[in-house]
C-alpha positions in Angstrom: 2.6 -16.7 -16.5 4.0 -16.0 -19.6 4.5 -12.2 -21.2 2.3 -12.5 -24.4 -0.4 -14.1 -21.9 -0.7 -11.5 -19.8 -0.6 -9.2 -23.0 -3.5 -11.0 -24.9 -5.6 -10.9 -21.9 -5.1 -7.4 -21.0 -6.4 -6.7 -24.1 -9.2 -9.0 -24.3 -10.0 -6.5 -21.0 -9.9 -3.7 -22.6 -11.4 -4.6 -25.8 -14.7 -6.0 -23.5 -14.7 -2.7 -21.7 -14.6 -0.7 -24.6 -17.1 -2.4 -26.5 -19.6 -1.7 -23.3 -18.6 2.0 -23.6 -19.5 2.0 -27.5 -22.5 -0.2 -27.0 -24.5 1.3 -24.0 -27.6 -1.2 -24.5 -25.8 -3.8 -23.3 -25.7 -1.9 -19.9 -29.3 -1.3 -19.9 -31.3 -4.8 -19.1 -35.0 -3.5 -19.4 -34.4 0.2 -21.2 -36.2 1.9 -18.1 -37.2 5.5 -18.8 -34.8 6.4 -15.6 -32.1 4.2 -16.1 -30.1 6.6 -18.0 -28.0 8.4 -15.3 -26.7 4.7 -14.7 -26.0 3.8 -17.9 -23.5 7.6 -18.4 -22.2 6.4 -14.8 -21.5 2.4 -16.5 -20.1 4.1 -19.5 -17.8 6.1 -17.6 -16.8 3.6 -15.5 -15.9 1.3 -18.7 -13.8 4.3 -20.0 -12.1 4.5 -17.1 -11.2 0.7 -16.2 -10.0 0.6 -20.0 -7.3 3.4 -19.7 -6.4 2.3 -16.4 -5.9 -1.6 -18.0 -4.1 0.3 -20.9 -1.9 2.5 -18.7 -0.7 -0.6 -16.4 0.0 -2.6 -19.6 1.9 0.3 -20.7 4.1 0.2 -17.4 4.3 -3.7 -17.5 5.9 -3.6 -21.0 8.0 -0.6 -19.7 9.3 -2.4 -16.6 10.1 -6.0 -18.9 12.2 -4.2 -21.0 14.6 -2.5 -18.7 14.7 -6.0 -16.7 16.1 -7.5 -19.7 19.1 -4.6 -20.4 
């Protein structure tokens, strides 16, 4: 797979994930009076998949460059 593939999709990842986090009624299906403890547990589970994503991105960019020196 090519580098600027795995780049663009990473961040199609993250942007998805992010956009849940900043748009919790997409989390919710019916808006049930009870529903939101699992829509702050969703959110923070979308936070935390997008840093992770942005983190290894971070280290695959990292490790291509010193594979190239």
């Amino acid at each position: 797979m090519n580098k600027s593939n795995i780049v663009t999709a990473d961040f199609i990842v993250i942007f998805i994930s992010l956009y849940c986090f900043f748009r919790p009624t997409i989390l919710m299906e019916f808006e049930y009076d009870y529903s939101s403890e699992g829509v702050v547990i969703a959110r923070t589970f979308c936070l935390l998949f997008a840093l992770y994503r942005f983190v290894k991105l971070i280290y695959f960019l990292e490790n291509k460059k010193e594979d190239r020196k």
